[in-house]
N, C-alpha and C positions, 0 to 999 in steps of 0.2 A: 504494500500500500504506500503510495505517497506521504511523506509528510508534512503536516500542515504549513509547512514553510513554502513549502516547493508549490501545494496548491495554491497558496496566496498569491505567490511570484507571477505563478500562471495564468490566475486571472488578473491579474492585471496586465499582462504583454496581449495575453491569448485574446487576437479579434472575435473567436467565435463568443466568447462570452459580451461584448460590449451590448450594453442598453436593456442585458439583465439587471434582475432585482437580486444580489446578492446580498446575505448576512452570513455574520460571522458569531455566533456562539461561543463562550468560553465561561470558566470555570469565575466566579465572583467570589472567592473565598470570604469577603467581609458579609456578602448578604447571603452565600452561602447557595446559591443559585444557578443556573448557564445564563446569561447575559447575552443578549442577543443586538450584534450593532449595524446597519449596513455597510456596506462595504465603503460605501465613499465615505465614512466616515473615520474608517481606518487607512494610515500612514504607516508602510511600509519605508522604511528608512533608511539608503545606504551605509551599508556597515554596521549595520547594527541584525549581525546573525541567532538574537536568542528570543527578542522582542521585536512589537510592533506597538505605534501608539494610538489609541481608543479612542475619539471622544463620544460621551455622554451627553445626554437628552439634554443637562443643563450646562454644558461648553466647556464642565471639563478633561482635561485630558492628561492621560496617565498610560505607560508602561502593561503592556499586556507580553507575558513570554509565551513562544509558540507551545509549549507544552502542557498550556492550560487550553488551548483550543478545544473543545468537545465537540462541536458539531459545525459545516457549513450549507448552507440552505441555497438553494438558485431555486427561483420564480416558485417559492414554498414549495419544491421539494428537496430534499434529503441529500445530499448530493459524497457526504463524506462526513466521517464519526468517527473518534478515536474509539480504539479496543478496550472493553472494558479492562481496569486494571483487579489483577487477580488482589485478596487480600487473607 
């Protein structure tokens, strides 16, 4: 499977994806939730290989690492989900 890094990469170069509705799902440990953001709200950042930065409904913007991703959504389907982690 891809990982979340590499899909983010991807839609954003990859033409077949322009003028979807993409969101990006990930892990909120403060509210304890998946957090769901669209995509044009996320900033993919040269050199910066572990994170991306989020902004939120109310403008602000923080540090998301690719390995809190859980889930990414195109035109409300399902399109990619981390492995459940065994415990």
């Amino acid at each position: 499977m891809i990982p979340s890094e590499g899909l983010l990469h991807r839609i954003q170069w990859d033409p077949g994806y322009a003028g979807a509705a993409i969101e990006v799902g990930y892990l909120d440990r403060v509210g304890r939730r998946i957090a769901r953001v669209p995509f044009e709200r996320i900033r993919l950042v040269r050199g910066h290989h572990f994170s991306f930065e989020a902004m939120e409904d109310d403008g602000t913007l923080h540090q998301v690492p690719f390995h809190r991703v859980r889930e990414v959504w195109c035109n409300g389907r399902l399109i990619w989900e981390r492995a459940a982690e065994a415990r």
